[in-house]
C-alpha positions as CSV (number, residue, x, y, z in Angstrom):
1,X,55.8,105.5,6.2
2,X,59.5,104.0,7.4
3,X,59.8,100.4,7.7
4,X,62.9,99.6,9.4
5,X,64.6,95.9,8.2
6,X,64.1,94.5,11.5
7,X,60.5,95.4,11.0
8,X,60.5,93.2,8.4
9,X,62.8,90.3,9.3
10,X,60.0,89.9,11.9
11,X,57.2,89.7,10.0
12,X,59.3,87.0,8.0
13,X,59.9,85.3,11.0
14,X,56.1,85.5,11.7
15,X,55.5,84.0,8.7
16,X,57.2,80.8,9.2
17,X,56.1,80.5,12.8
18,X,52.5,80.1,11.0
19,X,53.9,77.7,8.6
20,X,53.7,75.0,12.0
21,X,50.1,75.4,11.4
22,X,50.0,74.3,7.8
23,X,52.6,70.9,8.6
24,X,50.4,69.8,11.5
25,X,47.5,69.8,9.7
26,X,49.4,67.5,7.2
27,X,50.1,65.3,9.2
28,X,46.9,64.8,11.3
29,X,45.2,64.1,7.7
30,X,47.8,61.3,7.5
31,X,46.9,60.1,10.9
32,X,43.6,60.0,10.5
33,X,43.5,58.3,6.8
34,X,46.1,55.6,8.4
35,X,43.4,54.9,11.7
36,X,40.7,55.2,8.9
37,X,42.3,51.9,7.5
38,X,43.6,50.6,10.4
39,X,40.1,50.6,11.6
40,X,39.2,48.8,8.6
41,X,41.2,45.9,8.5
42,X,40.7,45.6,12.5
43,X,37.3,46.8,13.7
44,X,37.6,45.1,17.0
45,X,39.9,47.6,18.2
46,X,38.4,50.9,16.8
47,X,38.2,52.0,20.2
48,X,41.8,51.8,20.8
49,X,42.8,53.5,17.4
50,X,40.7,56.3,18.4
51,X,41.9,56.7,21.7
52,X,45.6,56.6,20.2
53,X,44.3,59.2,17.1
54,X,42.7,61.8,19.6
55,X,46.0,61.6,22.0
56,X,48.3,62.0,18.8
57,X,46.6,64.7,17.5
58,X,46.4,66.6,20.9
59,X,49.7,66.2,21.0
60,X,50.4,67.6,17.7
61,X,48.0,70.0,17.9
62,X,50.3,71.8,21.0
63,X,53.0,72.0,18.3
64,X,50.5,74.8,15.5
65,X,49.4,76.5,19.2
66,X,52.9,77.6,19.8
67,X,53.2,78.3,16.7
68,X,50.7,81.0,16.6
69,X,51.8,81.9,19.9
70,X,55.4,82.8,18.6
71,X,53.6,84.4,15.3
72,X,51.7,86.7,17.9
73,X,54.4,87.3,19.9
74,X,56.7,88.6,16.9
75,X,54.3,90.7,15.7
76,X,52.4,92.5,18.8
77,X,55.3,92.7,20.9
78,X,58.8,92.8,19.1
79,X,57.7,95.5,17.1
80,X,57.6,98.0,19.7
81,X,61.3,97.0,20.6
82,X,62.8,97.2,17.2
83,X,62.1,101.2,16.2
């Protein structure tokens, strides 16, 4: 079996394109433990911290998405070019 470099440069870069997975999931733990105790010190407005919780999160969610998207990209398509 011959595995050319660019083979595996792009399964490196694969690699870190999954890493966007791993760093949003960090940080929607920390938004949801800082609305956890936002929403204990303010229970009035738990419906607004959630509101604001789900919409961050959405938005960072988009960020692992293209992530993967790149990941899949790199290695179901770009292989076929670099032989």
């Amino acid at each position: 079996m011959d595995i050319s470099v660019g083979a595996g440069l792009i399964a490196v870069g694969a690699g870190i394109a999954v890493l966007t997975g791993l760093m949003t999931g960090i940080g929607q733990g920390n938004a949801a433990g800082k609305a956890v105790e936002a929403v204990g010190r303010n229970p009035e407005a738990e419906n607004k911290i959630r509101a604001m919780l789900i919409l961050g999160d959405a938005i960072a969610e988009t960020c692992a998405i293209y992530g993967m998207l790149i990941a899949f990209l790199l290695i179901f398509v770009f292989p076929g070019i670099v032989k």
